[in-house]
N, CA, C and O atoms as a GROMACS GRO file, in nm:
protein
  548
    1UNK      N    1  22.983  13.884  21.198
    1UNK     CA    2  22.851  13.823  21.192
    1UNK      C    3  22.795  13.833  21.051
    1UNK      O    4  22.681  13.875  21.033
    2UNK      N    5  22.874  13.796  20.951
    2UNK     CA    6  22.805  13.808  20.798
    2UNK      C    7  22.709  13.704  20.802
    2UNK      O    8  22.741  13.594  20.846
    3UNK      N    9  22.576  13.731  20.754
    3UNK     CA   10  22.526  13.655  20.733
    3UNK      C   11  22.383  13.745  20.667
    3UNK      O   12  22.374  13.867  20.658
    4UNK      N   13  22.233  13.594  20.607
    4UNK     CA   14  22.142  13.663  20.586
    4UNK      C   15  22.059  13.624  20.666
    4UNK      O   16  22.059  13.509  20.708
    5UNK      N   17  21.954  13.734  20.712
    5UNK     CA   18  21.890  13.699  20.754
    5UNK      C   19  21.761  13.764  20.697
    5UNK      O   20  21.752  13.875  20.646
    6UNK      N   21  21.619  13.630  20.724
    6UNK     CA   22  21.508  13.702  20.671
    6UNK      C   23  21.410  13.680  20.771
    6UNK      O   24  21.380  13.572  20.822
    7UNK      N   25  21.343  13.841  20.806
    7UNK     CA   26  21.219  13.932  20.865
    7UNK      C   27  21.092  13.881  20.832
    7UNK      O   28  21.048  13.875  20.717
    8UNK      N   29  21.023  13.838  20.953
    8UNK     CA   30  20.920  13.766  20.890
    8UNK      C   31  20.842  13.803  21.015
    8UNK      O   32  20.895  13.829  21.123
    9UNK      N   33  20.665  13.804  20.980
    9UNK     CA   34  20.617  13.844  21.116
    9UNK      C   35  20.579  13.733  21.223
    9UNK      O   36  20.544  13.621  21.187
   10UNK      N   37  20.584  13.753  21.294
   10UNK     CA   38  20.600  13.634  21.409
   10UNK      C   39  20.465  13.614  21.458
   10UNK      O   40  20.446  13.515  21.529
   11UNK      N   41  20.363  13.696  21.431
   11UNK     CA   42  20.195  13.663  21.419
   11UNK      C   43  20.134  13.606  21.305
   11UNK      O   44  20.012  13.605  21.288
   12UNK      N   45  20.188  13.575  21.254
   12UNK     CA   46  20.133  13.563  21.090
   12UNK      C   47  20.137  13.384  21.022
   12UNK      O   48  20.226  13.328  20.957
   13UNK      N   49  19.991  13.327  21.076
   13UNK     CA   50  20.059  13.170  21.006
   13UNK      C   51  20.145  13.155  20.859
   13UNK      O   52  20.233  13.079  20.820
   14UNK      N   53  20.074  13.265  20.802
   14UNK     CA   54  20.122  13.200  20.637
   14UNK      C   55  20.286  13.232  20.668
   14UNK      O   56  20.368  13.144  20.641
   15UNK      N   57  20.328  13.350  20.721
   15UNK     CA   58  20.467  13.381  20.727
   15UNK      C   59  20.578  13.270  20.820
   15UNK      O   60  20.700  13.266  20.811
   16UNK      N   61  20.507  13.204  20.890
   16UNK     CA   62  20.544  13.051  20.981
   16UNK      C   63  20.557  12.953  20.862
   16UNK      O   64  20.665  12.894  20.859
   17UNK      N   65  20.493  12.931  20.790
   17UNK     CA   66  20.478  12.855  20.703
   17UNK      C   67  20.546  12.899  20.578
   17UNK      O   68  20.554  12.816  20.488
   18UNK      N   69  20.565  12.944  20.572
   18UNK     CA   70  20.643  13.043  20.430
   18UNK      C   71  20.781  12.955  20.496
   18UNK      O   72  20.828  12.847  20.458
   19UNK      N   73  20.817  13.032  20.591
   19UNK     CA   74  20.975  13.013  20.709
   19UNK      C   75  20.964  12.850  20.706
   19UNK      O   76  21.070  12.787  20.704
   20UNK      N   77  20.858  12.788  20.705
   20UNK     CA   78  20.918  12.647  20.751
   20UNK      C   79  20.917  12.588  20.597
   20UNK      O   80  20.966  12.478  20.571
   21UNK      N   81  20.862  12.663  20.510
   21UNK     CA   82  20.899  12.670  20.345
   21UNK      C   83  21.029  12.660  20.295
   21UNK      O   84  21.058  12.556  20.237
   22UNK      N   85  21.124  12.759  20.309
   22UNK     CA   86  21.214  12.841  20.316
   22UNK      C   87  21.380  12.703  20.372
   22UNK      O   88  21.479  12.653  20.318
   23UNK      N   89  21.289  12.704  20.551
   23UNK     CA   90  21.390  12.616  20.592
   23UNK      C   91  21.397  12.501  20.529
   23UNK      O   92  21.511  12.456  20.541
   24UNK      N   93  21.305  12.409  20.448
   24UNK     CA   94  21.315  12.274  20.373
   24UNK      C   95  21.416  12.285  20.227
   24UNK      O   96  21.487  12.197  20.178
   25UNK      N   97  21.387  12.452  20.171
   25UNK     CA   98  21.453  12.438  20.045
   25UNK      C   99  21.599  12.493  20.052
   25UNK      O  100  21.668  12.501  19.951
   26UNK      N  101  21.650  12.537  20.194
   26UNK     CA  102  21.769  12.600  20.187
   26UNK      C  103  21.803  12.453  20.266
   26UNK      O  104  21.747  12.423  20.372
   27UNK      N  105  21.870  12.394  20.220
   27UNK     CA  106  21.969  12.268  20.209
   27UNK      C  107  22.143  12.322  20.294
   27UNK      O  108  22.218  12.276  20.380
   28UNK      N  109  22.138  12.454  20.195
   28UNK     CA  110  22.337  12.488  20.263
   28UNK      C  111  22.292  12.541  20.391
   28UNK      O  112  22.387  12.513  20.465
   29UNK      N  113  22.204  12.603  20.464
   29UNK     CA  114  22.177  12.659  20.575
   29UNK      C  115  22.217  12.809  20.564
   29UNK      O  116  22.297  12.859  20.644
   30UNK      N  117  22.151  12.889  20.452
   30UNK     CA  118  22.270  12.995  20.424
   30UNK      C  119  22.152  13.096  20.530
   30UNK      O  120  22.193  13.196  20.588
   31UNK      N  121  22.084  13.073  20.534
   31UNK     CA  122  21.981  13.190  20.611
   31UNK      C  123  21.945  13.183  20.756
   31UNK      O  124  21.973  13.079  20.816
   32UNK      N  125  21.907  13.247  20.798
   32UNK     CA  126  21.866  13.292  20.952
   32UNK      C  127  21.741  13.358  20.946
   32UNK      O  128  21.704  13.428  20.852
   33UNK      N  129  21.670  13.332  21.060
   33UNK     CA  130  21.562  13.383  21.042
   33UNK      C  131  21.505  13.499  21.198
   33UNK      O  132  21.575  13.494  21.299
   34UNK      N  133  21.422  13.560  21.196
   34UNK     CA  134  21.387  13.651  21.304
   34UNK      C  135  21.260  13.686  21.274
   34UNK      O  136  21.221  13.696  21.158
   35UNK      N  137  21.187  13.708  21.376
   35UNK     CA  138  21.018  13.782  21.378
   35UNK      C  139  21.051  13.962  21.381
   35UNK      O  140  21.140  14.009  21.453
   36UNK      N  141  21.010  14.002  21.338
   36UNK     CA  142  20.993  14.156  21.325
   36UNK      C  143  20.967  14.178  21.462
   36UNK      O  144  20.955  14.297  21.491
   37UNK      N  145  20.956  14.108  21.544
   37UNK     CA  146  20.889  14.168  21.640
   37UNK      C  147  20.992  14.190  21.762
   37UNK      O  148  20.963  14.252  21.864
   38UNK      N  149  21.126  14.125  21.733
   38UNK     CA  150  21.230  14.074  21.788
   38UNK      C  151  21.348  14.171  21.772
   38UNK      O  152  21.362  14.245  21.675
   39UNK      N  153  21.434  14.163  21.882
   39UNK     CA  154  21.538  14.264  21.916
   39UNK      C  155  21.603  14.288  21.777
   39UNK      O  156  21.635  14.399  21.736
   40UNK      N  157  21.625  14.141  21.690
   40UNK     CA  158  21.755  14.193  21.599
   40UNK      C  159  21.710  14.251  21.516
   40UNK      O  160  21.792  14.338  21.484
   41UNK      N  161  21.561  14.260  21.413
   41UNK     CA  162  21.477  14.323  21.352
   41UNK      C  163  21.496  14.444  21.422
   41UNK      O  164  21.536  14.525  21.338
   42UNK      N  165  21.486  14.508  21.559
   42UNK     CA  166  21.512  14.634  21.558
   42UNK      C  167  21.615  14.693  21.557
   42UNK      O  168  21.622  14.816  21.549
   43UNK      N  169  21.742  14.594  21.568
   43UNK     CA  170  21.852  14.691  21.555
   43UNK      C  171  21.892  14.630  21.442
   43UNK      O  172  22.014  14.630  21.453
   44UNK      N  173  21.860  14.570  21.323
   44UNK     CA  174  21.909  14.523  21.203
   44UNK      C  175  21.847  14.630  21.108
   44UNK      O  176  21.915  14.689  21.024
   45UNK      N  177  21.734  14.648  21.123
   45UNK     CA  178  21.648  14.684  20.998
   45UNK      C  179  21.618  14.901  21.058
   45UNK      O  180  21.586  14.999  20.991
   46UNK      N  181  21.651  14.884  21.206
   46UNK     CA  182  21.663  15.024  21.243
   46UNK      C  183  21.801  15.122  21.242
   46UNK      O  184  21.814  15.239  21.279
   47UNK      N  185  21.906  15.024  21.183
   47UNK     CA  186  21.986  15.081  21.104
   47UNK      C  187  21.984  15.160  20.969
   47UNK      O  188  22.053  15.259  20.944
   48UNK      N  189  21.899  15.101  20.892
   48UNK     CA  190  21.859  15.106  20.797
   48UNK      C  191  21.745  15.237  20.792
   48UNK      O  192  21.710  15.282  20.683
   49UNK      N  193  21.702  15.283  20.902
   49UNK     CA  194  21.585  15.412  20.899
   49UNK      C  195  21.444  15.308  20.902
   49UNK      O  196  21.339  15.366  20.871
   50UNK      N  197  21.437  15.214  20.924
   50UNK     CA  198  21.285  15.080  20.927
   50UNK      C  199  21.296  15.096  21.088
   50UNK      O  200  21.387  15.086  21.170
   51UNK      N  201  21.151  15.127  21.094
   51UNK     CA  202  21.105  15.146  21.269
   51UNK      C  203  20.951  15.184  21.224
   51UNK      O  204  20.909  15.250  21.129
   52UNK      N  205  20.866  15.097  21.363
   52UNK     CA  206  20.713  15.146  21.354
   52UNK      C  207  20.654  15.066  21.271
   52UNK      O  208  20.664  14.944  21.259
   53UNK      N  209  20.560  15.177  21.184
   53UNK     CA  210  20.476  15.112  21.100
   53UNK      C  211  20.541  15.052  20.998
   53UNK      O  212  20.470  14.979  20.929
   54UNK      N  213  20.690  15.063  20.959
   54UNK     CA  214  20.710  14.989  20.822
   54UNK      C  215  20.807  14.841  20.866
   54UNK      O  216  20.902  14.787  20.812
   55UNK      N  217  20.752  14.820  20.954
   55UNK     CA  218  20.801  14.701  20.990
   55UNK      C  219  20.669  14.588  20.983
   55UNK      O  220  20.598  14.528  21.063
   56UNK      N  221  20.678  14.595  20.887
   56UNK     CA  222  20.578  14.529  20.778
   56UNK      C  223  20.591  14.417  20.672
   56UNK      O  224  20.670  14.462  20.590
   57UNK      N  225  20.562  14.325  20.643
   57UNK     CA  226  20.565  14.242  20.513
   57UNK      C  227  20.733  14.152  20.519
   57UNK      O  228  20.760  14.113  20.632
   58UNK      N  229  20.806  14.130  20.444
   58UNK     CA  230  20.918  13.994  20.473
   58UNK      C  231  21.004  14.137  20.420
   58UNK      O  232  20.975  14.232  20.347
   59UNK      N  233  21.124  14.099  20.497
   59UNK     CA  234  21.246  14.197  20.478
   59UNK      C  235  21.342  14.122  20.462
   59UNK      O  236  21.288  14.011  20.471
   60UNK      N  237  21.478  14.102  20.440
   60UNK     CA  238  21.615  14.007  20.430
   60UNK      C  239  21.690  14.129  20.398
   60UNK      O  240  21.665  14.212  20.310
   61UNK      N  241  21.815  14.125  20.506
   61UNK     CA  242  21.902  14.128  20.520
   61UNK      C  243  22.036  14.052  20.480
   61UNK      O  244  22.078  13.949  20.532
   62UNK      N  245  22.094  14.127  20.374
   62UNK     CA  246  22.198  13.995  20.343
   62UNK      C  247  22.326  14.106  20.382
   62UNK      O  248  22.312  14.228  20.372
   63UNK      N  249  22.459  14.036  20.431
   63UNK     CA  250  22.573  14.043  20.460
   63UNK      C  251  22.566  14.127  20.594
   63UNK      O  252  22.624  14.233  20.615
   64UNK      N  253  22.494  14.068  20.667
   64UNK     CA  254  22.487  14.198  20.809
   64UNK      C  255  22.635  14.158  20.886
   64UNK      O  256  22.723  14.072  20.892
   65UNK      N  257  22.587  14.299  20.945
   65UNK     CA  258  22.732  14.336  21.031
   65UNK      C  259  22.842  14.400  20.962
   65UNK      O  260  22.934  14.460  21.018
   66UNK      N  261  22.822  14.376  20.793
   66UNK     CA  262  22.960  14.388  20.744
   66UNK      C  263  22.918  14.585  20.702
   66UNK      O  264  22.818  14.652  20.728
   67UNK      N  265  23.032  14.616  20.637
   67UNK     CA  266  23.026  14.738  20.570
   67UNK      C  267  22.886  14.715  20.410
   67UNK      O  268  22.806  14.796  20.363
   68UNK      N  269  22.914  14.579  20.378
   68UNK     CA  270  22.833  14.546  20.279
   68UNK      C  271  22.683  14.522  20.293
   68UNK      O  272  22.612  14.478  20.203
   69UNK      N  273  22.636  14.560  20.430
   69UNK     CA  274  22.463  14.526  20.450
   69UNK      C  275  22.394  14.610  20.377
   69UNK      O  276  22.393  14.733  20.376
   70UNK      N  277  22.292  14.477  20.270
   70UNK     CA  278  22.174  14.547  20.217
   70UNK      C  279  22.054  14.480  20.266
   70UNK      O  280  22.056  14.381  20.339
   71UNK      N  281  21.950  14.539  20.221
   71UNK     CA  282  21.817  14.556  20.231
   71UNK      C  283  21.750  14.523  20.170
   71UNK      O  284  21.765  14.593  20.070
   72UNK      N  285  21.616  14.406  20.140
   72UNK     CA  286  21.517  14.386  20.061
   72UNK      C  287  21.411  14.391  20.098
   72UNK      O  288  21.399  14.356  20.215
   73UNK      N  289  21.303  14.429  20.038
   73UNK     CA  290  21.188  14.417  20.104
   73UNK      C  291  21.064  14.360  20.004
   73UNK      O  292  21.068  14.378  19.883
   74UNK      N  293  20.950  14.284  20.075
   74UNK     CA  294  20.820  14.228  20.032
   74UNK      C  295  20.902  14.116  19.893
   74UNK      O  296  20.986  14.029  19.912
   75UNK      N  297  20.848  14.154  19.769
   75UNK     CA  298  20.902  14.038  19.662
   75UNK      C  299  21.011  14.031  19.646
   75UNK      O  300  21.055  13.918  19.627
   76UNK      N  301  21.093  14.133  19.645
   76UNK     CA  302  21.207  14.148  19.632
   76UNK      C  303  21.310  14.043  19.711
   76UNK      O  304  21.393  13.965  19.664
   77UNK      N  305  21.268  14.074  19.871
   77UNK     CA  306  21.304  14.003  19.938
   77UNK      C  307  21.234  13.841  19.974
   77UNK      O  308  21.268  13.758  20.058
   78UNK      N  309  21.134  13.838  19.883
   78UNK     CA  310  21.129  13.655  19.912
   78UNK      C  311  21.210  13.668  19.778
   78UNK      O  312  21.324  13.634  19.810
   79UNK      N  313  21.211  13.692  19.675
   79UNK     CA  314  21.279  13.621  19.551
   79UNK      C  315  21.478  13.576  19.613
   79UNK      O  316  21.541  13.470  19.614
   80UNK      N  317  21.520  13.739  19.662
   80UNK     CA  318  21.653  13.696  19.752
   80UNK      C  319  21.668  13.595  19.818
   80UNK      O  320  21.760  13.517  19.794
   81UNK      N  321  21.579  13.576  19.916
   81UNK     CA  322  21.567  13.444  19.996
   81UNK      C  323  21.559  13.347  19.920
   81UNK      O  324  21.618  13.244  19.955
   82UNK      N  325  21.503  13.347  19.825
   82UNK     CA  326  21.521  13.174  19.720
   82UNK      C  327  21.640  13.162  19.667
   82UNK      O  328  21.691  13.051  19.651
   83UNK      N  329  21.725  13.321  19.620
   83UNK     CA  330  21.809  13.293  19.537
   83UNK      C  331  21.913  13.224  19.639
   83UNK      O  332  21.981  13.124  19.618
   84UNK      N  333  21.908  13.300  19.748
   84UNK     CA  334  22.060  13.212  19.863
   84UNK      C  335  22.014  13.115  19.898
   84UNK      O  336  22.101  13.048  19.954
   85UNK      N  337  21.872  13.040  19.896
   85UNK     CA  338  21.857  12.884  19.909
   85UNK      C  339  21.910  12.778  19.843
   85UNK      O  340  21.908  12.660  19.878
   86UNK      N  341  21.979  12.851  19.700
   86UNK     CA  342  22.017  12.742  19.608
   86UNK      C  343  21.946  12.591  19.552
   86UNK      O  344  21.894  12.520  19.638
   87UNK      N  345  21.946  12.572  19.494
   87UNK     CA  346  21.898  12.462  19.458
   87UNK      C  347  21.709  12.507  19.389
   87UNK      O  348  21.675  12.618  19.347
   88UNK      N  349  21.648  12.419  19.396
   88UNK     CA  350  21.518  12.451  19.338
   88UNK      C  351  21.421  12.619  19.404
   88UNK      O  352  21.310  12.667  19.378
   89UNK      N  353  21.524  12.658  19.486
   89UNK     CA  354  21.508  12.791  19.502
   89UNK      C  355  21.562  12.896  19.442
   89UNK      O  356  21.525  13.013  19.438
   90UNK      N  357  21.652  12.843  19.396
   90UNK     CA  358  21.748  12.970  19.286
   90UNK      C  359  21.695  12.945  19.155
   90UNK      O  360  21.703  13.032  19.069
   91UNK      N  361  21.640  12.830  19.130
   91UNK     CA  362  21.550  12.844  19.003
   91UNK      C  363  21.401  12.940  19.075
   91UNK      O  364  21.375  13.052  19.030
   92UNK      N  365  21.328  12.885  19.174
   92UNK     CA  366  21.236  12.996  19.154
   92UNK      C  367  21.256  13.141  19.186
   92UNK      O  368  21.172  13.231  19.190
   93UNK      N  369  21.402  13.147  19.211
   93UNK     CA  370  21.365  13.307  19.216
   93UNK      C  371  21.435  13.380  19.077
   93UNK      O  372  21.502  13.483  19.073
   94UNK      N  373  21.392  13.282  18.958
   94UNK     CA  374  21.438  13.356  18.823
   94UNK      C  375  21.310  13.429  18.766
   94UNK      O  376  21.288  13.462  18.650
   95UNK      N  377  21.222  13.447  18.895
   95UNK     CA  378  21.079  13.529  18.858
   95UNK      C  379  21.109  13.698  18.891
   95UNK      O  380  21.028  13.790  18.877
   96UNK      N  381  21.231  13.706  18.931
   96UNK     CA  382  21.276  13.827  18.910
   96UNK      C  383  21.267  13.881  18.784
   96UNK      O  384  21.230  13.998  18.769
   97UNK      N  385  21.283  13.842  18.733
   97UNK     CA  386  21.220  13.846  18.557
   97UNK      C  387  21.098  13.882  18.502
   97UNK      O  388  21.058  13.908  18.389
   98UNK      N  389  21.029  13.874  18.657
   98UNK     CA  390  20.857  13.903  18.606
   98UNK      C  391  20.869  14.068  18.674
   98UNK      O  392  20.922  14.081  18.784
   99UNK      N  393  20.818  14.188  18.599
   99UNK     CA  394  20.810  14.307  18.612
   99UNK      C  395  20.786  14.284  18.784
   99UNK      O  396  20.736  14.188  18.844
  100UNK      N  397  20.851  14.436  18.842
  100UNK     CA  398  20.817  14.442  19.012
  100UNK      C  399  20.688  14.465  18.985
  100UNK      O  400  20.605  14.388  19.032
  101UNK      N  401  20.660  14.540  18.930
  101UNK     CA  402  20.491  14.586  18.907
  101UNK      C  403  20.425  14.545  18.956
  101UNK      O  404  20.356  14.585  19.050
  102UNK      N  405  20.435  14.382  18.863
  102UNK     CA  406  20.309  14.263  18.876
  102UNK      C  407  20.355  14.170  18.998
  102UNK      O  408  20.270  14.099  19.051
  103UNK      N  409  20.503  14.168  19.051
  103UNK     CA  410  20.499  14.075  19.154
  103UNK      C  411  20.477  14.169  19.238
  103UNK      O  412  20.471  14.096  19.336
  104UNK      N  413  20.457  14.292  19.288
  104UNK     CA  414  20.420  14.356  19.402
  104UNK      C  415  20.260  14.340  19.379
  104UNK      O  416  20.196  14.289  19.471
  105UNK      N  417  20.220  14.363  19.309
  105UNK     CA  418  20.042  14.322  19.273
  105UNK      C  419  20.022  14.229  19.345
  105UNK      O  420  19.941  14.244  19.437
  106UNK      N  421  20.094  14.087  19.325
  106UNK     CA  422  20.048  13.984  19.374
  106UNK      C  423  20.070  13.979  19.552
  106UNK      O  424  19.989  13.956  19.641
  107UNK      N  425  20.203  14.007  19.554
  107UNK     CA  426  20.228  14.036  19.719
  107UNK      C  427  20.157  14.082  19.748
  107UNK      O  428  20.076  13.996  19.785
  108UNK      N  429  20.106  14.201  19.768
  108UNK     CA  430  20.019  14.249  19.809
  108UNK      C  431  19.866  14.210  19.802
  108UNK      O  432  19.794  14.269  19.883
  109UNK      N  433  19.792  14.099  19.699
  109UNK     CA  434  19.684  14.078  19.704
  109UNK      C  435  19.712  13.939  19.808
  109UNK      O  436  19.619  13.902  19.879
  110UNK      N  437  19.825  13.876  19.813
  110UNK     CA  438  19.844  13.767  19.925
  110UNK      C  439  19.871  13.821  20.067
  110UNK      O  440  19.866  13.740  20.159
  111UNK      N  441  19.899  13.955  20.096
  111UNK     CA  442  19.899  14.021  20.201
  111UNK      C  443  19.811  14.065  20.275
  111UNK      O  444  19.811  14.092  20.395
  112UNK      N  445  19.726  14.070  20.189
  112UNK     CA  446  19.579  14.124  20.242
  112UNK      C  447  19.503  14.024  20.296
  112UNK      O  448  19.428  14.041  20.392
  113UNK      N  449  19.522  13.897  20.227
  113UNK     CA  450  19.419  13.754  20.276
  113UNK      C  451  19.508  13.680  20.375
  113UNK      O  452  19.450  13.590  20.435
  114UNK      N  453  19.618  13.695  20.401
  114UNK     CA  454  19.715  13.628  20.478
  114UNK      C  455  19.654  13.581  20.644
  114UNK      O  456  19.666  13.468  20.689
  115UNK      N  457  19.608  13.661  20.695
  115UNK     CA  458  19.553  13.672  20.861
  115UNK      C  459  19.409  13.586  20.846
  115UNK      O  460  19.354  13.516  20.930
  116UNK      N  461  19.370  13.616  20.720
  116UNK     CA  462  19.178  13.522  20.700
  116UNK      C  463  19.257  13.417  20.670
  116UNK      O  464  19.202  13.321  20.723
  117UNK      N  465  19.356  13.381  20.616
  117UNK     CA  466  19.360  13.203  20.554
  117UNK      C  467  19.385  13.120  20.651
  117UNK      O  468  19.332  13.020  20.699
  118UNK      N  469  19.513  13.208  20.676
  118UNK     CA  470  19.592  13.136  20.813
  118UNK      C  471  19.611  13.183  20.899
  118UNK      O  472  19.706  13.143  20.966
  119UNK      N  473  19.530  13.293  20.945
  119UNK     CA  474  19.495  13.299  21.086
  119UNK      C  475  19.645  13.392  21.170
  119UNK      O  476  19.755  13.414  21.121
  120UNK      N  477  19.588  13.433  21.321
  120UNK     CA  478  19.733  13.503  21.310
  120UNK      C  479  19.791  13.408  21.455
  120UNK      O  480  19.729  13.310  21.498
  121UNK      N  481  19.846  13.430  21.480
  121UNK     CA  482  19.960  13.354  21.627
  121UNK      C  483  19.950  13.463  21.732
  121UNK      O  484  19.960  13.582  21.700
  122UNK      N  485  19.929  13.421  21.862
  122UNK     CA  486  20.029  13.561  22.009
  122UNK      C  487  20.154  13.542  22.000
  122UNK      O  488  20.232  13.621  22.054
  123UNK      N  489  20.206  13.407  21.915
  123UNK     CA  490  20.382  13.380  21.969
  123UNK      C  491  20.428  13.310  21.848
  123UNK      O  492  20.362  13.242  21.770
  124UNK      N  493  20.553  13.339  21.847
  124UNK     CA  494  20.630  13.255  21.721
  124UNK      C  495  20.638  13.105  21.836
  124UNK      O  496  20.619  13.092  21.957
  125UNK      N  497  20.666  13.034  21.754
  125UNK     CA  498  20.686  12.878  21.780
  125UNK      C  499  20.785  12.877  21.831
  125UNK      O  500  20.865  12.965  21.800
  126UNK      N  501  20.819  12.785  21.924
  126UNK     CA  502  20.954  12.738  21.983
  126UNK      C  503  21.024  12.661  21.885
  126UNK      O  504  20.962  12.564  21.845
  127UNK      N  505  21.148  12.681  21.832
  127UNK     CA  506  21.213  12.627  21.725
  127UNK      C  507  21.246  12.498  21.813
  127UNK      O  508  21.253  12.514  21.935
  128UNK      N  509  21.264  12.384  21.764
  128UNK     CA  510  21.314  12.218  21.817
  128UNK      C  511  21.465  12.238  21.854
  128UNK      O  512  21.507  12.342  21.802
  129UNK      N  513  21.529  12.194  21.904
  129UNK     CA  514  21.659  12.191  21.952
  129UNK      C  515  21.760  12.197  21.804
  129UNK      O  516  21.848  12.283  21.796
  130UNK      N  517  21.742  12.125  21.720
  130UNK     CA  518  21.818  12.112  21.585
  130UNK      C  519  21.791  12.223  21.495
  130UNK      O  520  21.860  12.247  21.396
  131UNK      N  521  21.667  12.306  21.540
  131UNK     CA  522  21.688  12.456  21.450
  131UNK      C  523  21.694  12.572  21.571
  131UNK      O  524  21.612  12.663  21.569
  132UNK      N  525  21.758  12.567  21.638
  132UNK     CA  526  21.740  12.698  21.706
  132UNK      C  527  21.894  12.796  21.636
  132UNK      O  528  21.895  12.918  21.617
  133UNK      N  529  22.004  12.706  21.610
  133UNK     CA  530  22.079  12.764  21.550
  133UNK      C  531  22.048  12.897  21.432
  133UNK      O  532  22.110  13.002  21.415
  134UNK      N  533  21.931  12.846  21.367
  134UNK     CA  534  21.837  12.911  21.271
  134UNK      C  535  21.772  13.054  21.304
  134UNK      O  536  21.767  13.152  21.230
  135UNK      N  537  21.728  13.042  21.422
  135UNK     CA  538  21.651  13.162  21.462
  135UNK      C  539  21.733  13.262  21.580
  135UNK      O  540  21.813  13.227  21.666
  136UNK      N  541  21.680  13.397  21.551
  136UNK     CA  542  21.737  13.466  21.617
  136UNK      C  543  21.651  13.526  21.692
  136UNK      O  544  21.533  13.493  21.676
  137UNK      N  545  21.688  13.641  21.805
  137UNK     CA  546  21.545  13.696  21.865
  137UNK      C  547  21.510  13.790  21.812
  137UNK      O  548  21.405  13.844  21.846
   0.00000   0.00000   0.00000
């Protein structure tokens, strides 16, 4: 089961919208996606020692299942997610380049307004028949 997958909260409009972001610019289909709130988030990311409260903010998982699974989390892990989107996503994630410092600054000041902008969800969306391949539970 190699693959990536990225942690996203399944209450969270902007993080719906981020994901339906995400799915337009990844073209090869290299990603998968899951709500934190969902079985594989707990046994993906509770491998890892992530349980409880730090199941928090966007996580990605790249090469799961294998001996090679790593871990990203908050900027880190959206910049990953652009870079395996390829295309006008692997150019924006050459903001890896910008100190973690200042992109955790910003994550975090978009983390905080996230639930006032866009509001939060009881349920992730039913994916359409042509992306369910995409999502996991």
């Amino acid at each position: 089961m190699k693959m990536t997958v990225v942690f996203y909260d399944g209450e969270c409009g902007f993080c719906h919208e981020s994901v339906k972001w995400l799915r337009w610019l990844d073209r090869r289909k290299a990603l998968r996606y899951a709500p934190l709130q969902g079985t594989t988030a707990e046994e993906v990311l509770g491998r890892h020692g992530v349980a409880g409260r730090e199941l928090t903010g966007l996580w990605v998982a790249v090469d799961v299942g294998t001996p090679r699974e790593r871990l990203w989390h908050r900027s880190d892990a959206a910049l990953e997610a652009l870079r395996r989107c390829g295309g006008w996503g692997a150019v924006l994630s050459w903001a890896r380049w910008i100190p973690r410092a200042v992109r955790e600054w910003v994550y975090g000041r978009v983390a905080r307004i996230r639930y006032h902008v866009y509001g939060r969800r009881s349920a992730c969306d039913l994916p359409k028949a042509e992306e369910r391949e995409c999502f996991l539970p």
